[in-house]
SETORMI-878400 format. One record per residue (C-alpha): residue in one letter; x, y, z; residue number from 0. Coordinates in pm, 1 decimal. Each point is the difference from the previous one (the first is absolute). Layout:
BEGIN
{"A",{X,Y,Z},NUM};
...
***
This chain:
BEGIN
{"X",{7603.9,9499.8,9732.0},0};
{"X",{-315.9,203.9,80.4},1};
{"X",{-202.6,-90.6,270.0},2};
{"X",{-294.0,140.8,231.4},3};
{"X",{159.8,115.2,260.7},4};
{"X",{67.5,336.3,226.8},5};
{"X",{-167.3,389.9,11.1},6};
{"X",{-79.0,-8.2,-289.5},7};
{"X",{-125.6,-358.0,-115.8},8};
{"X",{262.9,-50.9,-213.9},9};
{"X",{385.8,-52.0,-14.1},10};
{"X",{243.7,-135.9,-232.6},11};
{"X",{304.7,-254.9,214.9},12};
{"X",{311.0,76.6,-161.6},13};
{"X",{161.0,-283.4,280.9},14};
{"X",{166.1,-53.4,281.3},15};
{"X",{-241.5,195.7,241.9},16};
{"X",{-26.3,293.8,-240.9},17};
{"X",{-334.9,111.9,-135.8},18};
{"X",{-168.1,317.2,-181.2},19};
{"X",{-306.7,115.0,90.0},20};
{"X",{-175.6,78.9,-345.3},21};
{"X",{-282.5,224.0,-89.3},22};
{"X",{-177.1,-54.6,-336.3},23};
{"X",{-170.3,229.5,-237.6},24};
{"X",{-118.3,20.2,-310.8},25};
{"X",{68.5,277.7,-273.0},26};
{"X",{-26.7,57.8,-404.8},27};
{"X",{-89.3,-409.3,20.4},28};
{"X",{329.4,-127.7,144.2},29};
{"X",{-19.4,-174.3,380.7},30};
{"X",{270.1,158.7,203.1},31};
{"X",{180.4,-70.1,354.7},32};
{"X",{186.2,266.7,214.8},33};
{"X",{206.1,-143.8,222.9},34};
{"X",{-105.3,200.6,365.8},35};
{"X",{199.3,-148.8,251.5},36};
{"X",{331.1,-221.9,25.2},37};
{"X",{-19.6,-265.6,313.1},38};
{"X",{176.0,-276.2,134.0},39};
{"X",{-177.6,-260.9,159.0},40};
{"X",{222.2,-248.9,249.4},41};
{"X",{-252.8,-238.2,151.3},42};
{"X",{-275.8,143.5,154.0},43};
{"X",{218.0,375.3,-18.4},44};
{"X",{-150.3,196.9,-265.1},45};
{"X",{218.4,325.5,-26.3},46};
{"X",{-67.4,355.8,-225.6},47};
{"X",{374.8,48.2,-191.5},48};
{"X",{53.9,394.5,30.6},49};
{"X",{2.1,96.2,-363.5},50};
{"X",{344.0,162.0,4.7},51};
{"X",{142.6,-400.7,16.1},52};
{"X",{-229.2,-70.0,-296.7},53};
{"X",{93.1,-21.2,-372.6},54};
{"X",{-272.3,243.3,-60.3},55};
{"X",{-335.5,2.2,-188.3},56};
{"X",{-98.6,-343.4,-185.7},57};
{"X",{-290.8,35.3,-285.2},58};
{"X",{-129.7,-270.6,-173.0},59};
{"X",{-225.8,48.6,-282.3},60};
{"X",{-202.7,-280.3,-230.1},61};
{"X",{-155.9,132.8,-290.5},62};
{"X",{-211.7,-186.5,-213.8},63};
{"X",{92.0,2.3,-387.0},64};
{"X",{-261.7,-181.4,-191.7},65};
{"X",{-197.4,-367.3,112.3},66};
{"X",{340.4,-212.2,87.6},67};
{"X",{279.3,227.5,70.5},68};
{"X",{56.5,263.6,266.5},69};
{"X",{320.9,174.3,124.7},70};
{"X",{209.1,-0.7,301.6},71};
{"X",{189.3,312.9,108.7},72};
{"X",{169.3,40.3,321.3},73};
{"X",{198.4,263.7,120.7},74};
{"X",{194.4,87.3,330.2},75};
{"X",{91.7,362.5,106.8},76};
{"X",{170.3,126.2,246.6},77};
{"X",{-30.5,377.5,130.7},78};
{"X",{399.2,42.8,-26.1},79};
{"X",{91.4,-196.4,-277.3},80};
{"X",{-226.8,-3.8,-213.8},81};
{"X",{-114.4,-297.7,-222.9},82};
{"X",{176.8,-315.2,150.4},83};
{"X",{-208.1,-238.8,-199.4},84};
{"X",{-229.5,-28.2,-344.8},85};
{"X",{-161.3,-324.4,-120.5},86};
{"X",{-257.0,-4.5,-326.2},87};
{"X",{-139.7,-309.9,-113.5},88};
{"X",{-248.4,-163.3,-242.5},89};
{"X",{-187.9,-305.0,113.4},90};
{"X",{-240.6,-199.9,-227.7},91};
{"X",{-236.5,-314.1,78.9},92};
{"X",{91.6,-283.2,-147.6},93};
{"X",{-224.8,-152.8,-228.2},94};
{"X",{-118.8,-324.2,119.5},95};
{"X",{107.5,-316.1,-279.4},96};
{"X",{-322.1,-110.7,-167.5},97};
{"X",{54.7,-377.5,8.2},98};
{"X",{-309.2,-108.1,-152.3},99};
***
């Protein structure tokens, strides 16, 4: 869930007091996020996670395909492993029932 929150106005809550701090773009028409910073939030304790305990680098990128459909690509990299994670998806509006 994405929310206004932290250094840089934005953050997506994964859960359970963890959070990452997102910076947005925009390049070749597609909105993207960065993820900057992991952090775990207990109660009023807001806390940096050193990025060696992190999965890595999230990106999330929507690009706009025509009027009602845009895609969805997420990916997760770490600096030692590599690629932990890939996600590419299609989304379209649905088209409201004429009932008259």
């Amino acid at each position: 869930m994405k929310r206004f929150s932290g250094n840089t106005g934005l953050e997506e809550y994964i859960g359970f007091g963890l959070s990452i701090e997102l910076v947005a773009h925009v390049e070749n028409n597609s909105l993207i996020f960065t993820g900057n910073a992991y952090y775990l939030s207990i109660g009023p304790w807001r806390m940096k996670i050193p990025t060696f305990l992190t999965p890595g680098k999230l990106t999330v990128v929507h690009t706009e395909a025509d009027d009602d459909t845009f895609s969805f690509e997420m990916s997760l990299d770490h600096p030692l492993f590599g690629r932990l994670l890939h996600q590419l998806a299609q989304f379209e509006d649905a088209t409201p029932l004429n009932l008259l």
